[in-house]
Backbone of each chain as nested JSON, in Angstrom:
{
  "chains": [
    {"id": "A", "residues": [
      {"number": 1, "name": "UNK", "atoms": {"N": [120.049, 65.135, 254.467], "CA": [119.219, 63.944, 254.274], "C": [120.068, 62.672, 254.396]}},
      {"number": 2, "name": "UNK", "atoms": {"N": [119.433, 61.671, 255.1], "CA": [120.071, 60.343, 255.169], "C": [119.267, 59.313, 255.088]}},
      {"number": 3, "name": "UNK", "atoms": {"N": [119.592, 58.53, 254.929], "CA": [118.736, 57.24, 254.512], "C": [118.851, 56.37, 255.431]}},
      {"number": 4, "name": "UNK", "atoms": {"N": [117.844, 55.825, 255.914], "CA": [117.657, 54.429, 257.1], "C": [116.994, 53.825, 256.495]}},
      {"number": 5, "name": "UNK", "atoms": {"N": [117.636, 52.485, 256.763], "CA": [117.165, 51.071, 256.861], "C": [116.591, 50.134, 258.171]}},
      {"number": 6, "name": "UNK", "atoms": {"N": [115.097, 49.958, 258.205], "CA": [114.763, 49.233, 259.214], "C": [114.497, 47.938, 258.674]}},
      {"number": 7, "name": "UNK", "atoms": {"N": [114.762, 46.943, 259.102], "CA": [115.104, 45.407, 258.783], "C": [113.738, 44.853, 260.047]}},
      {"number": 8, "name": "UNK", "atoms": {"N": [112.543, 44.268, 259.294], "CA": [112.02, 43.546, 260.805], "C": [111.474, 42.095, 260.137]}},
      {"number": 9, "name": "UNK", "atoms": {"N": [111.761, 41.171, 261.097], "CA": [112.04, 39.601, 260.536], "C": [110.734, 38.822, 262.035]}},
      {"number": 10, "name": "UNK", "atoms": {"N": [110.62, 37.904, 261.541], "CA": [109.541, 37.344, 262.055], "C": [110.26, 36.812, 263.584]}},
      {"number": 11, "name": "UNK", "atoms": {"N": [110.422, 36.385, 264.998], "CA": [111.388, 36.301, 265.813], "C": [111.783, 34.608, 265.759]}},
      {"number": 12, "name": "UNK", "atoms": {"N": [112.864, 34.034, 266.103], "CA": [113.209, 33.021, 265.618], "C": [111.743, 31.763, 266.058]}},
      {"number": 13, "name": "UNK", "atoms": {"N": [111.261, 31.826, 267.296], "CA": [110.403, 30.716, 267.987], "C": [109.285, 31.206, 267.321]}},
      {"number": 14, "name": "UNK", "atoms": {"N": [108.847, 32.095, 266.242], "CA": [107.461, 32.607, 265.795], "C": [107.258, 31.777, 264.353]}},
      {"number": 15, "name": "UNK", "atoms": {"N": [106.371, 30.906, 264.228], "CA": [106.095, 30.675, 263.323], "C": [105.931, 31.531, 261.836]}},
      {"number": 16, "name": "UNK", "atoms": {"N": [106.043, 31.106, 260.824], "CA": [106.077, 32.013, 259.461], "C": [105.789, 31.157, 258.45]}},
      {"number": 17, "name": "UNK", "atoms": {"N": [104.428, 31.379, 258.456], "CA": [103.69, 30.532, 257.227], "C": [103.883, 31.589, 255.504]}},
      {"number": 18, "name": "UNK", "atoms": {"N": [104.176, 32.257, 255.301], "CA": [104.275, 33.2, 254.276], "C": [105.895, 32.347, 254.011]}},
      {"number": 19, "name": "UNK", "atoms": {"N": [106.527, 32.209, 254.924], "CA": [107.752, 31.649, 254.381], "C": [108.182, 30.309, 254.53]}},
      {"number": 20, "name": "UNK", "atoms": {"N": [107.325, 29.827, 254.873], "CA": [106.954, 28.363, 255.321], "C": [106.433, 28.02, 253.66]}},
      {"number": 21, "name": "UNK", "atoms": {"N": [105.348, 28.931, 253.064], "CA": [104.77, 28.352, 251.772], "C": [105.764, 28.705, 250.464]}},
      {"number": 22, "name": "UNK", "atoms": {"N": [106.85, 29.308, 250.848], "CA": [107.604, 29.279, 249.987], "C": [108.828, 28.231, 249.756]}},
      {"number": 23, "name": "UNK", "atoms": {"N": [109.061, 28.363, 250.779], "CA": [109.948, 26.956, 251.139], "C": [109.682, 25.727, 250.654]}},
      {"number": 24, "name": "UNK", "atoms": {"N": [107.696, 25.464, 250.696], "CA": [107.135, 24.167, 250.389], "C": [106.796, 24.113, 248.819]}},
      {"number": 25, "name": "UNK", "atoms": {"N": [107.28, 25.708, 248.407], "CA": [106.915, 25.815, 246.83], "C": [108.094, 25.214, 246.049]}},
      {"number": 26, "name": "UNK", "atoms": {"N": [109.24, 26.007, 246.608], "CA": [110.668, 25.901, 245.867], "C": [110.807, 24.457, 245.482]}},
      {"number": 27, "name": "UNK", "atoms": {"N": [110.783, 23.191, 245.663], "CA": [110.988, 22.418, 245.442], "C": [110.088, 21.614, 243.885]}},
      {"number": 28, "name": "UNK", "atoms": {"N": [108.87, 22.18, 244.04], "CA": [107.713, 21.687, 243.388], "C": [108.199, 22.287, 241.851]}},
      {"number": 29, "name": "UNK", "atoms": {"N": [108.724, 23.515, 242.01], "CA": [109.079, 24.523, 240.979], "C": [110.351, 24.355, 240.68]}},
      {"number": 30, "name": "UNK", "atoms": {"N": [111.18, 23.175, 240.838], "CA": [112.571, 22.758, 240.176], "C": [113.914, 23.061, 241.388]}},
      {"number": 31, "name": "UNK", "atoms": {"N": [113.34, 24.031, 242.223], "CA": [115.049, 24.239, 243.006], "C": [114.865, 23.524, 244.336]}},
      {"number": 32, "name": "UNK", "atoms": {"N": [115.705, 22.906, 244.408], "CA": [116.107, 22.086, 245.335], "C": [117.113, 22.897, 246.38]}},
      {"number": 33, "name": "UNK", "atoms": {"N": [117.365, 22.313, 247.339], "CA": [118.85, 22.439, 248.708], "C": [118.543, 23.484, 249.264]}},
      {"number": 34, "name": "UNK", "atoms": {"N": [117.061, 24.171, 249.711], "CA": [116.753, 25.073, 250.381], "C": [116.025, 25.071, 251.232]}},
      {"number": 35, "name": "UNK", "atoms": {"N": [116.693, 25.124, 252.706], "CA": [115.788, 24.09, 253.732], "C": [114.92, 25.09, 254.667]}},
      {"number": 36, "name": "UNK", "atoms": {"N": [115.019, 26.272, 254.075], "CA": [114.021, 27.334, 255.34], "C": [114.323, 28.468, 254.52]}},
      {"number": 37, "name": "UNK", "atoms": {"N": [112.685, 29.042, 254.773], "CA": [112.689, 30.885, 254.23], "C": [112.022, 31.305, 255.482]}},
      {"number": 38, "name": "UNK", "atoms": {"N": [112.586, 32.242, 255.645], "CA": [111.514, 33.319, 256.383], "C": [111.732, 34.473, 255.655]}},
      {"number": 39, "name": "UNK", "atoms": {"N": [110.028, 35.109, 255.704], "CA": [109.982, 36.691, 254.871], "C": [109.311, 37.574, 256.474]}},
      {"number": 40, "name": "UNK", "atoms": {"N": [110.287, 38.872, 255.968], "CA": [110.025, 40.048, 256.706], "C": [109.957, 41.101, 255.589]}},
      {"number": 41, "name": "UNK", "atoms": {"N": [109.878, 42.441, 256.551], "CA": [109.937, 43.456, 255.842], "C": [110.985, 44.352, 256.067]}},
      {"number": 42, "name": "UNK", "atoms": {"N": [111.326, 45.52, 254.686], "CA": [112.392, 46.347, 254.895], "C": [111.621, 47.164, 254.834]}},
      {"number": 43, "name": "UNK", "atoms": {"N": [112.142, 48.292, 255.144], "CA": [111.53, 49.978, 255.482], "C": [112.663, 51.095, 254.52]}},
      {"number": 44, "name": "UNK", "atoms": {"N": [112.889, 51.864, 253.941], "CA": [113.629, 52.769, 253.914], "C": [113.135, 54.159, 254.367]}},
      {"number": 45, "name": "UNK", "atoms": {"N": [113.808, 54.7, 254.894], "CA": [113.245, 56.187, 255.351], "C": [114.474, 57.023, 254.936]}},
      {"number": 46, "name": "UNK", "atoms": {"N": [113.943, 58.003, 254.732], "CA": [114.524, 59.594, 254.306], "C": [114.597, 60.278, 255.635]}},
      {"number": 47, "name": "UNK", "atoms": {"N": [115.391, 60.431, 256.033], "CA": [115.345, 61.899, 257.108], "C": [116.565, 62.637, 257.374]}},
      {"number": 48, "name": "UNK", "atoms": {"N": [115.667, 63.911, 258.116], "CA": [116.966, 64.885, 257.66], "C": [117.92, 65.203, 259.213]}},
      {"number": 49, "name": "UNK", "atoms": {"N": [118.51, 65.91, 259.141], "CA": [119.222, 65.566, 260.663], "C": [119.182, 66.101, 261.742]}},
      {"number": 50, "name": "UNK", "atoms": {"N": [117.657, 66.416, 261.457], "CA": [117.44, 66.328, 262.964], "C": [116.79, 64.954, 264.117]}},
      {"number": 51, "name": "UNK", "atoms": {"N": [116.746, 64.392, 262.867], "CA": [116.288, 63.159, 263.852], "C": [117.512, 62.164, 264.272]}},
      {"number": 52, "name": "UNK", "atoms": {"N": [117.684, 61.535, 265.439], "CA": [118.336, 61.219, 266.212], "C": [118.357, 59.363, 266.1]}},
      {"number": 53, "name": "UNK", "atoms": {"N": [119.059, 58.772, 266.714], "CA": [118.982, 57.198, 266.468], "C": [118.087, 56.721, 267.891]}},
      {"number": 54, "name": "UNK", "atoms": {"N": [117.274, 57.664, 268.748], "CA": [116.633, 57.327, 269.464], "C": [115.264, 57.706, 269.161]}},
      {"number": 55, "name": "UNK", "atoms": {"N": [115.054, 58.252, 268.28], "CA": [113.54, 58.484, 267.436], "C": [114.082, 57.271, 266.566]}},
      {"number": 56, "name": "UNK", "atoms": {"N": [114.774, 56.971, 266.326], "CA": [114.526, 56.116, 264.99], "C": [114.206, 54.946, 265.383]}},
      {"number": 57, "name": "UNK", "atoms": {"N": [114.622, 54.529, 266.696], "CA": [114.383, 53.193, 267.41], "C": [113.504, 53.242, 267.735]}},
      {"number": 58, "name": "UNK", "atoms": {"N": [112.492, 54.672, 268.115], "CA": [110.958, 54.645, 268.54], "C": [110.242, 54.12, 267.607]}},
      {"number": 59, "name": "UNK", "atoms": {"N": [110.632, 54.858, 266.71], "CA": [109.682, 54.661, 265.316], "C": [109.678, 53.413, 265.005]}},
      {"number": 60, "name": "UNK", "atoms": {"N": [110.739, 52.705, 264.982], "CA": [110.963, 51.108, 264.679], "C": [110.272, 50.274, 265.611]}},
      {"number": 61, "name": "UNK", "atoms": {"N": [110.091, 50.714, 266.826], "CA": [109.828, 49.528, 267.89], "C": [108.117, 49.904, 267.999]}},
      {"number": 62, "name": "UNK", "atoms": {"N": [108.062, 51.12, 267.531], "CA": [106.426, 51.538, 267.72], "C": [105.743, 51.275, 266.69]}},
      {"number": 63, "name": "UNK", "atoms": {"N": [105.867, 51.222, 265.635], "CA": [105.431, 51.948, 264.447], "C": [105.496, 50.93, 263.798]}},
      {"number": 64, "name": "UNK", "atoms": {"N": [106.866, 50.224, 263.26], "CA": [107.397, 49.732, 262.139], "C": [107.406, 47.752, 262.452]}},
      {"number": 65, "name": "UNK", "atoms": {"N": [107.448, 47.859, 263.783], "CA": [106.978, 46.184, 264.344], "C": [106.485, 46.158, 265.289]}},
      {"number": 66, "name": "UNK", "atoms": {"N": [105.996, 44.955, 265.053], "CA": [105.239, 44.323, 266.326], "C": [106.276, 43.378, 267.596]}},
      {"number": 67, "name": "UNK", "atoms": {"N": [106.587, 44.1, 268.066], "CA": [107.431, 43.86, 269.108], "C": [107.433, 42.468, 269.602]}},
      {"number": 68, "name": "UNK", "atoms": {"N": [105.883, 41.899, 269.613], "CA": [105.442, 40.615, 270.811], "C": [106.317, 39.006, 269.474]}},
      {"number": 69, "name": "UNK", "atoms": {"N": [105.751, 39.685, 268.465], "CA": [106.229, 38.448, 267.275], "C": [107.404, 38.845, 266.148]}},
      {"number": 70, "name": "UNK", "atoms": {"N": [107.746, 40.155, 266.263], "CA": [109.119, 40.443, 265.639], "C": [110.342, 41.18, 265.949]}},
      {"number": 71, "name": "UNK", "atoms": {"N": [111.385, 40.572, 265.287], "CA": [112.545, 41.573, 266.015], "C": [113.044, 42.334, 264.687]}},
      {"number": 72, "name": "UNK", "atoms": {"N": [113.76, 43.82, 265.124], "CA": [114.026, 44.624, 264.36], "C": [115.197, 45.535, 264.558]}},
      {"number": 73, "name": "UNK", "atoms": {"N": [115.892, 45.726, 263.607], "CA": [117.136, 46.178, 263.484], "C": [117.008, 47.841, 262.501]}},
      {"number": 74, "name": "UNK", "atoms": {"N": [117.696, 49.02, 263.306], "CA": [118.372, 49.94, 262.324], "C": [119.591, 50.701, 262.075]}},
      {"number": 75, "name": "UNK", "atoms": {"N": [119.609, 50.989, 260.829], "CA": [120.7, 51.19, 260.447], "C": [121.077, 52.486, 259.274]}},
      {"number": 76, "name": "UNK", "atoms": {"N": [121.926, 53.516, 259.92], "CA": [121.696, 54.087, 258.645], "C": [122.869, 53.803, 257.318]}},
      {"number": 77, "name": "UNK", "atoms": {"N": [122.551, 54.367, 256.227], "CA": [123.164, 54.033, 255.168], "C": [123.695, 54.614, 254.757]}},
      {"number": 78, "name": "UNK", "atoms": {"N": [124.569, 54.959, 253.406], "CA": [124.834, 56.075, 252.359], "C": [123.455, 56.1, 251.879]}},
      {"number": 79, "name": "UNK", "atoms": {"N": [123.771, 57.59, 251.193], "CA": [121.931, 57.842, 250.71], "C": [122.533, 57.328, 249.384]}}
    ]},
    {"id": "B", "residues": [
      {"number": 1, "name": "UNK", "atoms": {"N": [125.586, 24.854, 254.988], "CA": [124.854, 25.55, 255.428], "C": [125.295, 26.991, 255.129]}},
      {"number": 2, "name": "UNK", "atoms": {"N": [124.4, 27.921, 254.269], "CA": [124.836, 29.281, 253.849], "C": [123.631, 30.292, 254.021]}},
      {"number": 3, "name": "UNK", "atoms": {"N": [123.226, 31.414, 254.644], "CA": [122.267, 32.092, 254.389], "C": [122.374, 33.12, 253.607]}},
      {"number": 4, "name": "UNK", "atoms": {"N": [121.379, 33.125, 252.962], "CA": [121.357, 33.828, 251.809], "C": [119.832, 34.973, 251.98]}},
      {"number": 5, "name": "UNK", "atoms": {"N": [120.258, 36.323, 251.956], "CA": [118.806, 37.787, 252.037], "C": [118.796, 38.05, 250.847]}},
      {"number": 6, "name": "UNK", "atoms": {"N": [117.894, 37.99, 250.406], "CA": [116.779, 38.6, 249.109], "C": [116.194, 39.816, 249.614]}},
      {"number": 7, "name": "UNK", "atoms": {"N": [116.682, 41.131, 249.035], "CA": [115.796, 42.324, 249.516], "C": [114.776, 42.565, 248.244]}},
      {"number": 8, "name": "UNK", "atoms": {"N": [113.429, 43.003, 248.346], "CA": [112.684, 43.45, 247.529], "C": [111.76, 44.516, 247.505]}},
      {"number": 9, "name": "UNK", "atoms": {"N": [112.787, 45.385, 246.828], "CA": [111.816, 46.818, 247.241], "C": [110.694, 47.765, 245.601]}},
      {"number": 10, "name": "UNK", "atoms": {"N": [109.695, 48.204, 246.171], "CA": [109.156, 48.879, 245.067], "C": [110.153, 49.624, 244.289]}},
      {"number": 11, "name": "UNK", "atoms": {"N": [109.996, 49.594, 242.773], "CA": [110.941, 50.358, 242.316], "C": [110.443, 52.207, 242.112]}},
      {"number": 12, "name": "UNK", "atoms": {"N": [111.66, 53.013, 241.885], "CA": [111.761, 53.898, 242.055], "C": [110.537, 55.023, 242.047]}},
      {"number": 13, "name": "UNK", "atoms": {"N": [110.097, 54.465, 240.432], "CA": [109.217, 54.954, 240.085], "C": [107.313, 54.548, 240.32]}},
      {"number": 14, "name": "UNK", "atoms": {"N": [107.449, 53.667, 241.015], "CA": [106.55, 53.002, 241.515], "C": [105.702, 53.599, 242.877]}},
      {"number": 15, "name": "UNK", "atoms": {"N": [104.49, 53.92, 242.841], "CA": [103.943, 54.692, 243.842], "C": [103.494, 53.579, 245.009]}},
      {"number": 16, "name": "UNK", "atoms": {"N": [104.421, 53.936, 246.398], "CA": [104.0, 52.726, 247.496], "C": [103.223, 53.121, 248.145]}},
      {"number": 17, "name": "UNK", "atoms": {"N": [101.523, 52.862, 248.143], "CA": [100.501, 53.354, 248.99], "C": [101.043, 52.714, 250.447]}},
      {"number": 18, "name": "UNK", "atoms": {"N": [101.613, 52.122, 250.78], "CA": [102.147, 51.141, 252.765], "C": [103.146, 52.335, 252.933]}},
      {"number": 19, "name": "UNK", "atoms": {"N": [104.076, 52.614, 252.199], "CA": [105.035, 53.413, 252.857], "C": [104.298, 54.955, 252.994]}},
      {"number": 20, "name": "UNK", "atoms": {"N": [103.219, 55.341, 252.075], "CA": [103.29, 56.618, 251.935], "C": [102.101, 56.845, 253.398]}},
      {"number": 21, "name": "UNK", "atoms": {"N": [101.482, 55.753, 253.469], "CA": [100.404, 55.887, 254.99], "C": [101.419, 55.872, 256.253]}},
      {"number": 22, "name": "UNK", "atoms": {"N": [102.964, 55.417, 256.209], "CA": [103.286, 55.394, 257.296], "C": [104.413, 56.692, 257.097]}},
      {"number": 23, "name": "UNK", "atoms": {"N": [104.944, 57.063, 255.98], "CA": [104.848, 58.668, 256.442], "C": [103.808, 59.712, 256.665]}},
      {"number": 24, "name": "UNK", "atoms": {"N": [102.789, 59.146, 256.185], "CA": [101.573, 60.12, 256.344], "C": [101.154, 60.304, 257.87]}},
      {"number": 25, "name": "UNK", "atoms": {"N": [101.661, 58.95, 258.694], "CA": [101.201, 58.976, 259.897], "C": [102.367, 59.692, 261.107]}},
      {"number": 26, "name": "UNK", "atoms": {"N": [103.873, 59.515, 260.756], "CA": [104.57, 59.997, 261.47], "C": [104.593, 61.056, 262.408]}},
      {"number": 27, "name": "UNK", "atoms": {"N": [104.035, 62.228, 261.393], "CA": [103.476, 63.576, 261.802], "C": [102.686, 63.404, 262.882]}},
      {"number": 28, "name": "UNK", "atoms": {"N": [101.617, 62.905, 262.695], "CA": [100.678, 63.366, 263.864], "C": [100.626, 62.033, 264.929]}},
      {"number": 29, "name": "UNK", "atoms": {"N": [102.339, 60.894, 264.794], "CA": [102.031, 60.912, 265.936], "C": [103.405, 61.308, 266.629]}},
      {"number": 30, "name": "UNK", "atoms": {"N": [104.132, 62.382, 266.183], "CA": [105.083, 63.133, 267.238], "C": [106.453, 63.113, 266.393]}},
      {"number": 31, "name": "UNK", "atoms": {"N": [106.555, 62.589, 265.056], "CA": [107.695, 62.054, 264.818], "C": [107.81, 63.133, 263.307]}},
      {"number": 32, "name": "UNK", "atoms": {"N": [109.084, 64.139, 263.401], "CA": [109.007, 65.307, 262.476], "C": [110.048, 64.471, 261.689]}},
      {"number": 33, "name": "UNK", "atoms": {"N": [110.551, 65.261, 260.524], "CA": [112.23, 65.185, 259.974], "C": [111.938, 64.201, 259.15]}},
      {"number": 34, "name": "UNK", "atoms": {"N": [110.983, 62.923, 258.657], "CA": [111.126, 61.949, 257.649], "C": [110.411, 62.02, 256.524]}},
      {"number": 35, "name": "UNK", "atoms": {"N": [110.908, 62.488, 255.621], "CA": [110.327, 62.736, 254.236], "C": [110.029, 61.967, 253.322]}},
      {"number": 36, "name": "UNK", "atoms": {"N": [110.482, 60.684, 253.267], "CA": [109.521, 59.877, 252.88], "C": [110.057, 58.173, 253.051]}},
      {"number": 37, "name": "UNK", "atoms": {"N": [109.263, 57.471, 253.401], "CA": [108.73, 55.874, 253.476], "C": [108.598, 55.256, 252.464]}},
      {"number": 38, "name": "UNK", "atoms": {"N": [109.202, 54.408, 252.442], "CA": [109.33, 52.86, 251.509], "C": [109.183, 52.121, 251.548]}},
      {"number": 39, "name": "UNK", "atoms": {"N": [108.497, 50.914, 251.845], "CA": [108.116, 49.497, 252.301], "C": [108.494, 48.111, 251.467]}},
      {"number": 40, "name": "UNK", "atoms": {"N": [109.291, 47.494, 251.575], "CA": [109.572, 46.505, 250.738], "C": [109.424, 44.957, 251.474]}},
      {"number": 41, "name": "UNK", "atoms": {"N": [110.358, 44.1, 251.375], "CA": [110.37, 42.64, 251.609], "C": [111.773, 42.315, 251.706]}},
      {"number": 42, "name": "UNK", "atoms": {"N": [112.019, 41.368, 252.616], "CA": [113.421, 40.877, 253.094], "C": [113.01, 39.482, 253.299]}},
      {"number": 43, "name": "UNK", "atoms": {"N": [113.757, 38.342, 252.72], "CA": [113.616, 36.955, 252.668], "C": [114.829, 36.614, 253.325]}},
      {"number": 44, "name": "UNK", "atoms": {"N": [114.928, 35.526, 254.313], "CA": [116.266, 34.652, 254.797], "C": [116.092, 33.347, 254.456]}},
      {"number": 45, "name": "UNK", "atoms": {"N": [117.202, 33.156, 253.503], "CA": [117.184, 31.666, 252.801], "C": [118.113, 30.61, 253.326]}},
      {"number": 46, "name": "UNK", "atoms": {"N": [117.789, 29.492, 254.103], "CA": [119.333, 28.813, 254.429], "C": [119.322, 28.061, 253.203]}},
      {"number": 47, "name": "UNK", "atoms": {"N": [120.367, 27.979, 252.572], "CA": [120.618, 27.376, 251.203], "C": [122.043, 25.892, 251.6]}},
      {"number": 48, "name": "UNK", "atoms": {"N": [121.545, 25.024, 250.625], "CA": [123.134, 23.922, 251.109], "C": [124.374, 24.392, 249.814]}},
      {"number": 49, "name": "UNK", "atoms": {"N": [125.109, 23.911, 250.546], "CA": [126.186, 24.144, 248.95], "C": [125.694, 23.602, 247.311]}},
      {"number": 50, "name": "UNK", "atoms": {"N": [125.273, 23.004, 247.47], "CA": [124.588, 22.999, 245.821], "C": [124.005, 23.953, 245.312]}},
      {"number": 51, "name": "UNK", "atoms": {"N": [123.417, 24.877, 245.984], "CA": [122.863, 26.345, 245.552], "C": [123.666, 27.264, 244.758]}},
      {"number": 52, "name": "UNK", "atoms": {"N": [123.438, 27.105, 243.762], "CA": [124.653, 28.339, 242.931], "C": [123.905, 29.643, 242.806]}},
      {"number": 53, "name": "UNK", "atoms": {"N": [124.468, 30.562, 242.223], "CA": [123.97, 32.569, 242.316], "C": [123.112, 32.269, 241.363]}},
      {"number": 54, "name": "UNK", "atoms": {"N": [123.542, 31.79, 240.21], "CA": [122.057, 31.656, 239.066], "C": [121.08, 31.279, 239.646]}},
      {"number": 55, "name": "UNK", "atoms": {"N": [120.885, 30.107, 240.564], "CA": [119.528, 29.736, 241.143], "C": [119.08, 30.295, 241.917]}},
      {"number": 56, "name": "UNK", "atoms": {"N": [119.585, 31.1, 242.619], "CA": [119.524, 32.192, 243.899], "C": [118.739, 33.07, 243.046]}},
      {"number": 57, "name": "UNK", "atoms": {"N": [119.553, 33.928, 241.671], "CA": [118.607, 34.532, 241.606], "C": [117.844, 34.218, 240.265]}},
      {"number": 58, "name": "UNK", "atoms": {"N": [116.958, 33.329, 239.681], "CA": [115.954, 32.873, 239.295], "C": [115.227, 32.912, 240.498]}},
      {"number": 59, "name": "UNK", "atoms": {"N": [115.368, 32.372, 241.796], "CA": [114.185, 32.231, 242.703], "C": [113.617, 33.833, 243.255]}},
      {"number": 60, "name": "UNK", "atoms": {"N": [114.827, 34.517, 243.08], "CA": [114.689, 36.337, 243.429], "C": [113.391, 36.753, 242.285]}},
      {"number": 61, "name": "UNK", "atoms": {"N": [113.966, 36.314, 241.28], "CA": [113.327, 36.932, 240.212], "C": [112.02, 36.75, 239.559]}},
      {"number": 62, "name": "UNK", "atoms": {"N": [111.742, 35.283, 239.606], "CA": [110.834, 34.298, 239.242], "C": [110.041, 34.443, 240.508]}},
      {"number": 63, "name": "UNK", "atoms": {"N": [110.347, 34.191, 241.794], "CA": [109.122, 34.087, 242.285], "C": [108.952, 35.044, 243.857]}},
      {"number": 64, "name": "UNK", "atoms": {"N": [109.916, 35.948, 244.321], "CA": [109.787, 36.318, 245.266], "C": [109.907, 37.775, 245.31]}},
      {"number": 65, "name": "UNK", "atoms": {"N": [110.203, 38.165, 243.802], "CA": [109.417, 39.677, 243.723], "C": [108.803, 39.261, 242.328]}},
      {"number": 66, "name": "UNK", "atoms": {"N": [108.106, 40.502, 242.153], "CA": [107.638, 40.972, 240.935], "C": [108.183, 42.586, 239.817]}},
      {"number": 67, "name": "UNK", "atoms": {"N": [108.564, 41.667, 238.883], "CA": [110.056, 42.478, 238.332], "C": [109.065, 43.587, 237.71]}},
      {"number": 68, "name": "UNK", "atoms": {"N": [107.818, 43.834, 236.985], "CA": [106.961, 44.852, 236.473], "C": [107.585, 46.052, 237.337]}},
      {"number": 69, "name": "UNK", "atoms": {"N": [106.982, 45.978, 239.101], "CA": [106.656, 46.737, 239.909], "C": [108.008, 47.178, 240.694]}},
      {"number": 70, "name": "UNK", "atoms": {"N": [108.671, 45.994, 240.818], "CA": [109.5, 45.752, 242.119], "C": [111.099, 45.407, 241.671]}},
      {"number": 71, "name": "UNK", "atoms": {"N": [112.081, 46.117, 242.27], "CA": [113.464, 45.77, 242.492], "C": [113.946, 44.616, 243.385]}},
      {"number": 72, "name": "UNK", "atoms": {"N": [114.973, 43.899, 243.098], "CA": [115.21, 42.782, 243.824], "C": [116.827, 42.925, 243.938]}},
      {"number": 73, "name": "UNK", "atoms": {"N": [117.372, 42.399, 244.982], "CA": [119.171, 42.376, 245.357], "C": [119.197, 40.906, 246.302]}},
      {"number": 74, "name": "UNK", "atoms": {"N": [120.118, 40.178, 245.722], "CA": [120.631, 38.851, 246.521], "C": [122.238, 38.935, 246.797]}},
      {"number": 75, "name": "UNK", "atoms": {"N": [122.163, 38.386, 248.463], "CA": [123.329, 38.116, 248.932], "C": [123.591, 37.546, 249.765]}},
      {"number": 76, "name": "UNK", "atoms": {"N": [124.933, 37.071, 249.992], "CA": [125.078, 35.698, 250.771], "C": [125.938, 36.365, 251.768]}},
      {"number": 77, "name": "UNK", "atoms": {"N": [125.455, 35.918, 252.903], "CA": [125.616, 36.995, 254.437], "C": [126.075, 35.375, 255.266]}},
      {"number": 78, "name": "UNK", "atoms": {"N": [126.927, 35.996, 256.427], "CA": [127.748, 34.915, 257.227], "C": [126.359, 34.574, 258.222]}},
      {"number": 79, "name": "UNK", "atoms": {"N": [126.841, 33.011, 258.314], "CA": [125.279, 32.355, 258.62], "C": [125.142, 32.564, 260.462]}}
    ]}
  ]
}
């Protein structure tokens, strides 16, 4: 068993209102000097070894984002 | 100029209905070997030098997870 991490983030020219309204919060709510958020999502997966880092990129590019508005990274870990 | 990732994942014991539909789906669509799915949240913060770790994570904690349900980790990654 091993553990992967898929990382998928909104792509830099794609707008991100989810992190756009946080950005416009932080200030209202006392913290200051924080000039941009963007929120994505993490994934962890379990798998065992038979799966390969070219299923895992399927799964990521198929499955796990939307290709047209996000980019995505994997990686495996210590479990 | 410093960027700073906030990961936020369900905690352990916490049942993730998003991750458990996208192992539920793996199977039937071709993809064997992953035993189980996790779904969390990844934030990218550009922060200025006035940002200290205490405020980093009050904003982790206070407002960009939810500590009941959810685990949170902050770190400051080369920009």
């Amino acid at each position: 068993m091993a553990r992967v991490v898929v990382e998928v983030m909104p792509k830099a020219e794609i707008l991100d209102p989810q992190g756009q309204a946080i950005a416009g919060a932080l200030p209202r709510l006392g913290f200051a000097g924080i000039s941009d958020v963007r929120q994505g999502k993490r994934f962890e997966l379990e798998v065992d070894g038979s799966v390969d880092d070219s299923q895992l990129e399927k799964i990521a590019e198929a499955l796990l984002a939307n290709t047209v508005i996000e980019d995505w990274t994997v990686r495996r870990v210590e479990a």
